[in-house]
Every structure is written in C-alpha cells, then in structure tokens.
BASE-309897 format. One record per residue (C-alpha): residue number from 1; residue in three letters; y, z, x. Coordinates in steps of 0.5 Angstrom, whole numbers. Example, Ala and Ser with C-alpha at 12.3 -4.5 7.8 and 13.67 -1.06 7.14 Angstrom:
<atoms>
<atom k="1" r="ALA" y="-9" z="16" x="25"/>
<atom k="2" r="SER" y="-2" z="14" x="27"/>
</atoms>
This chain:
<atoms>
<atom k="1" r="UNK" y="0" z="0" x="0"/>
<atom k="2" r="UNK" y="7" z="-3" x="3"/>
<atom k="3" r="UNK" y="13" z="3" x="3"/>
<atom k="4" r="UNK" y="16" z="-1" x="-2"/>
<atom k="5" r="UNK" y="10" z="1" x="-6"/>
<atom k="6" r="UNK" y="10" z="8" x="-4"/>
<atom k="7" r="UNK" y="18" z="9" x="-6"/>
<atom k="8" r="UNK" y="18" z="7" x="-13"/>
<atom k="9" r="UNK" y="11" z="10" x="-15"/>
<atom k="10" r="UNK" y="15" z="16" x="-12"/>
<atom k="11" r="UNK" y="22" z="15" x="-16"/>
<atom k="12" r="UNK" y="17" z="14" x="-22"/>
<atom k="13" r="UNK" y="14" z="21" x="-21"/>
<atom k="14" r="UNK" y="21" z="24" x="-19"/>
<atom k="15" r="UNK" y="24" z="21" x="-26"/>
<atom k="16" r="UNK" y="19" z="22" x="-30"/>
<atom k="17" r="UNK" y="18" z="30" x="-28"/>
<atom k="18" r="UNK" y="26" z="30" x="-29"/>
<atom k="19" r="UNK" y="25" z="27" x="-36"/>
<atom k="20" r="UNK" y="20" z="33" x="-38"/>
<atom k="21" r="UNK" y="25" z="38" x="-35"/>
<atom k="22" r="UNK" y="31" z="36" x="-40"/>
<atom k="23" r="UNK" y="27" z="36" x="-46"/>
<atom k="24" r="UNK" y="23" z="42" x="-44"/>
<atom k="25" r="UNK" y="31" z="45" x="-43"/>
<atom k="26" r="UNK" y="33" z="43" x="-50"/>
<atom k="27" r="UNK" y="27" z="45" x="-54"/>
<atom k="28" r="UNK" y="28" z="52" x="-51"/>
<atom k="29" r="UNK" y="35" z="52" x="-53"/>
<atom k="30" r="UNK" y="35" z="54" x="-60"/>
<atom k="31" r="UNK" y="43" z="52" x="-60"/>
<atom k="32" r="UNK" y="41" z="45" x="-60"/>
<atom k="33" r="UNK" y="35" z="44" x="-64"/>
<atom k="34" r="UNK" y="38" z="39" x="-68"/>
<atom k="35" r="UNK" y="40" z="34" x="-60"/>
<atom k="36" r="UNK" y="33" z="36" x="-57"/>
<atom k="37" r="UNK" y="30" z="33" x="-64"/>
<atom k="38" r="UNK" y="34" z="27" x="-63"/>
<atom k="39" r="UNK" y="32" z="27" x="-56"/>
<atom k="40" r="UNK" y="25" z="28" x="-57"/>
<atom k="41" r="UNK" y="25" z="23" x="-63"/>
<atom k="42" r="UNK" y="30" z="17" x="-61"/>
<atom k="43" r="UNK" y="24" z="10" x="-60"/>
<atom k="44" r="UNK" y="24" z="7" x="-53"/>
<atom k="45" r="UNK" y="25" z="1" x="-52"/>
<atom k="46" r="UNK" y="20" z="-1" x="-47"/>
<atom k="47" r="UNK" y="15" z="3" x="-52"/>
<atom k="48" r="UNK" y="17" z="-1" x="-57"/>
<atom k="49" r="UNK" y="17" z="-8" x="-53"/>
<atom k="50" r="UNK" y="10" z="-6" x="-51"/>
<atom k="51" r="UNK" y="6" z="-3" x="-56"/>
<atom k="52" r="UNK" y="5" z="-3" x="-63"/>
<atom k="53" r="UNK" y="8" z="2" x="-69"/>
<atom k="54" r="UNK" y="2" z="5" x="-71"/>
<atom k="55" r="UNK" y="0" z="7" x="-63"/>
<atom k="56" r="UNK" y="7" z="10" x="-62"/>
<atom k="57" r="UNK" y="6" z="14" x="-69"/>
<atom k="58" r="UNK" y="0" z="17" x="-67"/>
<atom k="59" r="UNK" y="2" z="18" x="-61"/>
<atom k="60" r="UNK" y="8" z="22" x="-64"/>
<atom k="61" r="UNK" y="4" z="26" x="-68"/>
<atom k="62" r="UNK" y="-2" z="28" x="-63"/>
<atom k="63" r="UNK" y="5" z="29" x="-59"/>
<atom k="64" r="UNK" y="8" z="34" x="-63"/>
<atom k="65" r="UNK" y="2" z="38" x="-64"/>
<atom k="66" r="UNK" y="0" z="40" x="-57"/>
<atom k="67" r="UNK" y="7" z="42" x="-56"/>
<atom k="68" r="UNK" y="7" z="46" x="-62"/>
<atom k="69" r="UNK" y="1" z="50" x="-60"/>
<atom k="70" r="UNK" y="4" z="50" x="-53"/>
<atom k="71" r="UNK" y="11" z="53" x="-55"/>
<atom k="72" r="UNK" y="15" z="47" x="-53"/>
<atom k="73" r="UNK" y="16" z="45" x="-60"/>
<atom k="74" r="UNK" y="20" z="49" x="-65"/>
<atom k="75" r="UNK" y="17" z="50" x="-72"/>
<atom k="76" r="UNK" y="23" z="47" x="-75"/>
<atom k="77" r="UNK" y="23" z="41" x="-71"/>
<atom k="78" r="UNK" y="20" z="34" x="-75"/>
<atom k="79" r="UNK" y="14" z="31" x="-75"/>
<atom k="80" r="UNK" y="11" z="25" x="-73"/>
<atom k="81" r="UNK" y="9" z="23" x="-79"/>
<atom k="82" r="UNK" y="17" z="25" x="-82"/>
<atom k="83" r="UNK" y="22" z="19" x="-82"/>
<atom k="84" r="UNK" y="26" z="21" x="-75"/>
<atom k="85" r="UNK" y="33" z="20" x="-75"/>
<atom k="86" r="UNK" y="37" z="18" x="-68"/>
<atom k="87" r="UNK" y="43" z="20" x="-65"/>
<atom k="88" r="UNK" y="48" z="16" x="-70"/>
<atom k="89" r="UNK" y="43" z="20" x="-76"/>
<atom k="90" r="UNK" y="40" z="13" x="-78"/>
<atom k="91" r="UNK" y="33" z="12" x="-79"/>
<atom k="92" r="UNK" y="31" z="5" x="-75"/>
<atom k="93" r="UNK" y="27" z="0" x="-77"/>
<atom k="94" r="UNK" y="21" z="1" x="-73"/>
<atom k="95" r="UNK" y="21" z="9" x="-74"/>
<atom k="96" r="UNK" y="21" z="7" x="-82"/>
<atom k="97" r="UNK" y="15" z="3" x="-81"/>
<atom k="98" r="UNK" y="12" z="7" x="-77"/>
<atom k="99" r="UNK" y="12" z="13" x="-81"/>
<atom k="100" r="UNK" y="9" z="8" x="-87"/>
<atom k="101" r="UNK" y="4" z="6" x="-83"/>
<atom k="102" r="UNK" y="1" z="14" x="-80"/>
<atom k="103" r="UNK" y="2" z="15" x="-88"/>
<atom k="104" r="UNK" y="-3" z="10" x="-89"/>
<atom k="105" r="UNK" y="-8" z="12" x="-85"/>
<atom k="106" r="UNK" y="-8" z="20" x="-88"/>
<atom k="107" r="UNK" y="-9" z="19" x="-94"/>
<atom k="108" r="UNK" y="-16" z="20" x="-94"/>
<atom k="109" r="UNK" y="-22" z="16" x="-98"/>
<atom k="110" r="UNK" y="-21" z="13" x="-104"/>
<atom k="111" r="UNK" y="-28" z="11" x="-106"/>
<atom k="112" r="UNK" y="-33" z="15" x="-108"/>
<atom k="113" r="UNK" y="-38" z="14" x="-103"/>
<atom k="114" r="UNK" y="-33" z="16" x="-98"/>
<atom k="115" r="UNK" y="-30" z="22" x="-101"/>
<atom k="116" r="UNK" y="-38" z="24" x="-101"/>
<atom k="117" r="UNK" y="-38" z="22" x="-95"/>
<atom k="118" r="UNK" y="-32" z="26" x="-92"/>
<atom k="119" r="UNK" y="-35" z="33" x="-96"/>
<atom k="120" r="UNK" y="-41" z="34" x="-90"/>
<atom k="121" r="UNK" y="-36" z="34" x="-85"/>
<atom k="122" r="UNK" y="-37" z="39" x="-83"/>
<atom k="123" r="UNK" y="-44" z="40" x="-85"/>
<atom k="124" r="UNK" y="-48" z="43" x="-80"/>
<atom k="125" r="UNK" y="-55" z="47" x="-82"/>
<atom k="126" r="UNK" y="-55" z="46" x="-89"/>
<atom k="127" r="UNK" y="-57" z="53" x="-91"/>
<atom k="128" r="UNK" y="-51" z="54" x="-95"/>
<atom k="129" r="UNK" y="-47" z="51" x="-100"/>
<atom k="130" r="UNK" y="-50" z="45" x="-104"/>
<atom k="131" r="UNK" y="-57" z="43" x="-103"/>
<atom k="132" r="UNK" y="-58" z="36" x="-99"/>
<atom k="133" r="UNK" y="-65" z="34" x="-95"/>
<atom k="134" r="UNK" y="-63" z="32" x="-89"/>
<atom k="135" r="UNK" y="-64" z="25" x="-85"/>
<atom k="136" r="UNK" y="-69" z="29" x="-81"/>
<atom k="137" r="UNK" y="-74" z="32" x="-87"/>
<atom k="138" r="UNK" y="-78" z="28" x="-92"/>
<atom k="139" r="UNK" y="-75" z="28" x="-99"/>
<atom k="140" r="UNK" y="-82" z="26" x="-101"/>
<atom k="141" r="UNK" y="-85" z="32" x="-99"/>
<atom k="142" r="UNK" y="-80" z="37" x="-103"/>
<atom k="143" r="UNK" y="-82" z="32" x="-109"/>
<atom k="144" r="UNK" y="-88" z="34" x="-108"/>
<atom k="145" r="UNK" y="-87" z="42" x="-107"/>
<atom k="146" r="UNK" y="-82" z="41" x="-113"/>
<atom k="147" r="UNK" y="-88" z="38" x="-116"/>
<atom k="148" r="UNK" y="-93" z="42" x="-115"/>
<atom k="149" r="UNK" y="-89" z="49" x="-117"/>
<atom k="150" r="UNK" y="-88" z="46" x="-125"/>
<atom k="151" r="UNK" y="-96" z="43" x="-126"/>
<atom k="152" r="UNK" y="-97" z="52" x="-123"/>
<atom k="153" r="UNK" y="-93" z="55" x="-127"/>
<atom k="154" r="UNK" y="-92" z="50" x="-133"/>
<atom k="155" r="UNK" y="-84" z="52" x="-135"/>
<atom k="156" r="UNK" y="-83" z="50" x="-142"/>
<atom k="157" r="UNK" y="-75" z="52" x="-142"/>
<atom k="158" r="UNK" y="-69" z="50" x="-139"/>
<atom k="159" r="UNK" y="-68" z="57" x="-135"/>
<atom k="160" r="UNK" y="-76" z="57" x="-134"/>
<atom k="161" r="UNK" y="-74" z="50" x="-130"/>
<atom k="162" r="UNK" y="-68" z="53" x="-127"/>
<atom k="163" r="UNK" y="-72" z="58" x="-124"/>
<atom k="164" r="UNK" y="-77" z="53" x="-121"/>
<atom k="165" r="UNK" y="-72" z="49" x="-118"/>
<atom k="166" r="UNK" y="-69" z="55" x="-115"/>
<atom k="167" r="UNK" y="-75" z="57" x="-112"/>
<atom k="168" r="UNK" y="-76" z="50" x="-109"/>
<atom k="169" r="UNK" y="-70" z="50" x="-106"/>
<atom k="170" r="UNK" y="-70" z="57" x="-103"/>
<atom k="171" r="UNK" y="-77" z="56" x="-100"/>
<atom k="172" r="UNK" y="-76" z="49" x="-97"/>
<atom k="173" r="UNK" y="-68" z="52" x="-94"/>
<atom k="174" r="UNK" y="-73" z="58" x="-90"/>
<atom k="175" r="UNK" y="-77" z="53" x="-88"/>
<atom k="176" r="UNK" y="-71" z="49" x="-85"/>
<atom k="177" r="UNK" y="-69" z="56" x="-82"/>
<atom k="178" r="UNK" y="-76" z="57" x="-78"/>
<atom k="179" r="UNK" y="-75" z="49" x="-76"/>
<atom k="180" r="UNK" y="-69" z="51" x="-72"/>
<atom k="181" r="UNK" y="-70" z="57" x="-69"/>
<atom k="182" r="UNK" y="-75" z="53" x="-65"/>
<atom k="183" r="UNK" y="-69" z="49" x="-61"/>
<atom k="184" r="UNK" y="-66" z="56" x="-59"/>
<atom k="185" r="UNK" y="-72" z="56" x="-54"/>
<atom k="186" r="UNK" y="-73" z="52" x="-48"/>
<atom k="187" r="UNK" y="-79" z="50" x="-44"/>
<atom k="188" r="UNK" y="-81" z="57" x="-42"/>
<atom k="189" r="UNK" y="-80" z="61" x="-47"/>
<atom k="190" r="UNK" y="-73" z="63" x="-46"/>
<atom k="191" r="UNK" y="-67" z="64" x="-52"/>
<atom k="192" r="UNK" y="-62" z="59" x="-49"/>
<atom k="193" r="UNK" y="-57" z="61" x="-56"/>
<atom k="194" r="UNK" y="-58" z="68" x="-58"/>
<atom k="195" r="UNK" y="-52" z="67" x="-63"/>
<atom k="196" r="UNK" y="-56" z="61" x="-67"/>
<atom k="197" r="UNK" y="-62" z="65" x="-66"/>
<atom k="198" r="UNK" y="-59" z="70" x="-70"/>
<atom k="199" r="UNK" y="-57" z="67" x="-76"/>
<atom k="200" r="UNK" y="-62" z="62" x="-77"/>
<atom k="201" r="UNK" y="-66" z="69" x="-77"/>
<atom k="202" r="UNK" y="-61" z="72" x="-82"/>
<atom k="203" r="UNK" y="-61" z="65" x="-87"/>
<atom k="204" r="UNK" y="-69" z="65" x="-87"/>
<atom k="205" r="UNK" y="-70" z="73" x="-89"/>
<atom k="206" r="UNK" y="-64" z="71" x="-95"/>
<atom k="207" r="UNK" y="-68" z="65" x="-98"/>
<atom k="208" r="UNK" y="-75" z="68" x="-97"/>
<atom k="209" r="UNK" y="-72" z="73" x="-101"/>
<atom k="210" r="UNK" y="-68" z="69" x="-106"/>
<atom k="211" r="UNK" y="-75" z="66" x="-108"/>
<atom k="212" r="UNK" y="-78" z="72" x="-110"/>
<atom k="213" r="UNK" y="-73" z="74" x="-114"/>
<atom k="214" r="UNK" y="-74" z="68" x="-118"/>
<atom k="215" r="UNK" y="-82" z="68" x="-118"/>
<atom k="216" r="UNK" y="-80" z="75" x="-120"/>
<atom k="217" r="UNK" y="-74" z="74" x="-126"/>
<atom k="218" r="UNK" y="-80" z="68" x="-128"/>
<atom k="219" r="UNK" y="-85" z="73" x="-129"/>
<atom k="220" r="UNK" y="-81" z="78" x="-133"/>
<atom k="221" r="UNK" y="-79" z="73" x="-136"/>
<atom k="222" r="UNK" y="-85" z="70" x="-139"/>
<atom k="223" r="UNK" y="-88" z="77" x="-140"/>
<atom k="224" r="UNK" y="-82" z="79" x="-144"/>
<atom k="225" r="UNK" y="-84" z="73" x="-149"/>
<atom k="226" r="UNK" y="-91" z="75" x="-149"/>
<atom k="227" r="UNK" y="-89" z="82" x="-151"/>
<atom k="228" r="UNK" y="-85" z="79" x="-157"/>
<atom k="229" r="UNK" y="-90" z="74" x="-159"/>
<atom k="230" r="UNK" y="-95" z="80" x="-160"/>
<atom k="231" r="UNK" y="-91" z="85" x="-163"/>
<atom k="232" r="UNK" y="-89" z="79" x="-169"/>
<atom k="233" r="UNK" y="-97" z="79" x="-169"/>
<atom k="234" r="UNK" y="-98" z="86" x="-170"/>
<atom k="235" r="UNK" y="-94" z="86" x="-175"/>
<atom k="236" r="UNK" y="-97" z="81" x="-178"/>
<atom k="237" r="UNK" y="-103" z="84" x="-178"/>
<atom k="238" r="UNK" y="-100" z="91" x="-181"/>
<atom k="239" r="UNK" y="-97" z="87" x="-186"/>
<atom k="240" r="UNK" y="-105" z="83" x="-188"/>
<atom k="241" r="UNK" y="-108" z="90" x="-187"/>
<atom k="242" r="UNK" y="-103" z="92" x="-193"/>
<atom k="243" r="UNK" y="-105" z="87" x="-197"/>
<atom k="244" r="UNK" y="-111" z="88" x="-197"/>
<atom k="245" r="UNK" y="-111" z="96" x="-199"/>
<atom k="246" r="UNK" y="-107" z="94" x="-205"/>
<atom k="247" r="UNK" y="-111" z="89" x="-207"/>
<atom k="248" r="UNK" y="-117" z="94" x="-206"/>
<atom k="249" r="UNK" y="-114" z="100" x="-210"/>
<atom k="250" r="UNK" y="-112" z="95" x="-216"/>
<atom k="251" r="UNK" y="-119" z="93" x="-216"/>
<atom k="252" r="UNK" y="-121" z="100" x="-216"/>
<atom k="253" r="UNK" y="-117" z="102" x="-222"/>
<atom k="254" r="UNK" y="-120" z="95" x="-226"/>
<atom k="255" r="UNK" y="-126" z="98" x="-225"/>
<atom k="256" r="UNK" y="-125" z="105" x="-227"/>
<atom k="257" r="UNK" y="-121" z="103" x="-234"/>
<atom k="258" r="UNK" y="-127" z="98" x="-235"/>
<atom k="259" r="UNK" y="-132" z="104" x="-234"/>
<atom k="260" r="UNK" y="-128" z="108" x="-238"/>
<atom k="261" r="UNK" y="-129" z="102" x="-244"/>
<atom k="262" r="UNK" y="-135" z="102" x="-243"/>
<atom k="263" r="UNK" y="-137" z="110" x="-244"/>
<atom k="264" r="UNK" y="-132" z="109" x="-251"/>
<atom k="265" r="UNK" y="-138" z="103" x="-253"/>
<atom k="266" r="UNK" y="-144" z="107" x="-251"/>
<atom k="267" r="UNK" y="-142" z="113" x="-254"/>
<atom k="268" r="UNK" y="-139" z="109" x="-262"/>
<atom k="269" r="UNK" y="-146" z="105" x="-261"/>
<atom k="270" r="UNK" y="-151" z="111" x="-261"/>
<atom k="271" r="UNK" y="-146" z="114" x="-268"/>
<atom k="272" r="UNK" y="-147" z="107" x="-271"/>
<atom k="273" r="UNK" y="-154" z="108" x="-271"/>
<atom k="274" r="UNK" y="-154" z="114" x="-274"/>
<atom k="275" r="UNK" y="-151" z="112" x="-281"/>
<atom k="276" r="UNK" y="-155" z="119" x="-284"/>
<atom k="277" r="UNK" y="-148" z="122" x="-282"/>
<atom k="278" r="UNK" y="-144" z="124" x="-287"/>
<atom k="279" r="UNK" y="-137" z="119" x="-287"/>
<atom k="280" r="UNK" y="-141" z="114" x="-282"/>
<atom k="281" r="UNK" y="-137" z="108" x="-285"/>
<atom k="282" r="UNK" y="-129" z="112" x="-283"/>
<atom k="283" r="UNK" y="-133" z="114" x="-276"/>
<atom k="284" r="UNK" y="-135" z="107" x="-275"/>
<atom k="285" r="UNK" y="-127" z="105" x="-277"/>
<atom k="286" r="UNK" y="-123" z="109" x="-272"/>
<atom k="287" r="UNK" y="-128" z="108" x="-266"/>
<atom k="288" r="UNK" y="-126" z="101" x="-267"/>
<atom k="289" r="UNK" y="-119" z="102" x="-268"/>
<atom k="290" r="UNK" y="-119" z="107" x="-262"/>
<atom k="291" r="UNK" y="-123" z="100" x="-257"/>
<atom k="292" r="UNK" y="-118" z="97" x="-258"/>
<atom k="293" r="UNK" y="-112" z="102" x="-258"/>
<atom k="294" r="UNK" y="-115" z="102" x="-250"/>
<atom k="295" r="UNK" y="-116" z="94" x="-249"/>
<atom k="296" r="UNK" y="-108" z="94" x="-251"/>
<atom k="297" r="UNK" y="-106" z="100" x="-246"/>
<atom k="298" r="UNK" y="-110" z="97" x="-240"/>
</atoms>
C-alpha cells in the first residue's frame, strides 16, 4: 500500500471517530436534543447516491436501537420509523419515502397462514399452550393413541369425549418431555443443560398427573351415573313391590265378602229345607232380602 493510501485511509478514520465524537456530544447535552436530532436524522447525500431508501430506513432503526440501549440516544429523540424533520424543520422526499417503505415492512402477515405461521414464533418444546404434534413426531401414531383411548372407555357425552381427549394429550406431551430429556445427555452420560434437565422433568410429572386427573374425573363421572340409574330402578321396583301389595290386600278383602256370602247361602239354605217352622214363607223373604242387601253393599 502507497503513502497515499495510508494517509487518506487515516483521515477517513480521523473524521469518521470525530464524527462519533460530536454526536455522541450532542446526544448527551440534554439542552440540545432538538439539534442533535436534527443532526442525527439529516440524510447524507453519498448514502442517499449509494443505497436504497428502504436499506438506509432499516439502517435508521437498528441504529436508534442500540444507541438507545447504549444510553447515547434520548427517550424523546424520534424513530427510525418516524417522519424526521432537517434542520430547515421540513421533511425530504427521500425520508418520506423511506419511512413509507419501514411501514410496510412492519405491519405484519395479513394472510392466515402467515398469522398462523407467526403465532409459533416462539414455539420452542411444545409442552404448554396449545396443543401442536410437532415435525419430529408421528401424527399417525397420536390418531392411533386417541383411537385406542375411546374403543377403551367408549364415551357417550360430550364431556366424556373431552376428558378423552385430555388424556390424549396429556399422556402424549409426557411422553414428549421423557424424549427431550435424552438431548440433555451427551455421550458418556454426563448432563450438558441441567437447566433444561430440570424443566422438562417438571412438565413430564405436570401431564402425568393431568392424565389421571382426567382418568379419575371419567371414573367418577361414570360412577355418579350408575348411581343415578340404580336409584330411579330401585325406585321402580318400590313402586311395583307396591302395586302388587295392594293388589293383594283388594283380592283378600274380595275373597273375605264373597265367604261371608257364601255362609249367609248356606246357613238361608238349610232353614229352607226346614218349611215345619212356623213362618217358614217370611223366614225365606227376609233371608233373601238381606242376600241382596249385602251383594248392594259389596
């Protein structure tokens, strides 16, 4: 490299650091936030002649954002993503259309597989918030687990299929944890994230005990509708066993008027056959008269 070189390589150095210098000067006069903004935010031209609008919006912002965390930047100061006046208090062209095309590029998916794409950002293990097999796991074999729980325990309501379902889950996120506890182990045996260890530990006991919480809400579930089912057929069986006694009791009192009838026949027969006593013919009247006194009565 030529001396030329090496002194204009050292003069861009020199101006650059003396650039830093100033506005790092202004941003910690707090007197002159509103020229140190301006200073700050005022476009250069080679940049401008150089590169893109949008590169030197984005620029702006990640910027702004370090500087901020660095203490450099006031909390008042604007954004790279805000309309930045110059020093003659006008906004340019090129900011403006800069800071239309940052816009566009924050706003987001508008689509809904791209809003469903960007709610598992930060999806990690899986073993809270909404269910989801994940890319290394069989979704065949949960179909199969799922299946195999309801030809088991055969639910016929709704809340009997929830609780199925629950269990699924639950028993299948356990069997996740158990699966990522192996990557905390290396070769020989040894835990390399005792961290991870830990919580995938914690998560595997929560599901196994959200399963039998659901095994157990099902048994008593079903066990609270057996008991309701055999009380209404005892009480159907009281109310036969009832029937029946009083059907009883009617045919016993039948039978008791009918002999009583019967003794009346017997005992106005056998006078009949006597016709020596005297007034046989007024004997033989009221006897019948009183037979159909106590058919009126029965």
């Amino acid at each position: 490299m030529s001396a030329r070189s090496i002194r204009r390589a050292q003069e861009r150095r020199a101006k650059k650091l003396a650039r830093k210098a100033e506005q790092t000067a202004l941003l910690q006069n707090r007197d002159c936030e509103g020229a140190a903004a301006a200073a700050l935010t005022e476009p250069n031209p080679e940049l401008l002649d150089e590169f893109t609008p949008e590169f030197i919006a984005e620029a702006n912002a990640v910027r702004d954002r370090v500087w901020r965390k660095a203490g450099l930047l006031p909390a008042s100061a604007p954004s790279a993503s805000e309309p930045r006046a110059s020093a003659s208090g006008h906004v340019s062209p090129a900011q403006l259309a800069a800071n239309r095309a940052n816009s566009q590029l924050s706003t987001g998916p508008r689509s809904s597989a791209g809003k469903e794409t960007v709610s598992f950002n930060a999806f990690r293990h899986g073993l809270t918030g909404r269910f989801k097999i994940m890319p290394y796991e069989s979704e065949q074999d949960y179909e199969e687990l799922l299946k195999g729980l309801r030809e088991e325990h055969r639910p016929s309501t709704p809340t009997e299929h929830l609780l199925i379902d629950r269990m699924a889950e639950h028993h299948w996120l356990s069997q996740r944890a158990l699966y990522l506890q192996g990557f905390c182990f290396n070769e020989v045996g040894g835990c390399d994230n005792d961290a991870h260890l830990a919580l995938y530990l914690r998560y595997q006991t929560t599901h196994q005990r959200a399963f039998h919480k659901c095994l157990n809400d099902l048994l008593k579930l079903r066990a609270q509708k057996r008991k309701e089912q055999s009380g209404f057929v005892s009480q159907q069986h009281k109310q036969a066993d009832q029937g029946r006694r009083e059907a009883r009791d009617k045919r016993q009192q039948e039978r008791h008027k009918w002999a009583v009838l019967m003794d009346s026949a017997k005992v106005d027969h056998q006078n009949l056959l006597n016709l020596q006593l005297p007034g046989g013919e007024q004997f033989v009247e009221k006897a019948i008269q009183r037979i159909i006194a106590l058919e009126k009565a029965a």
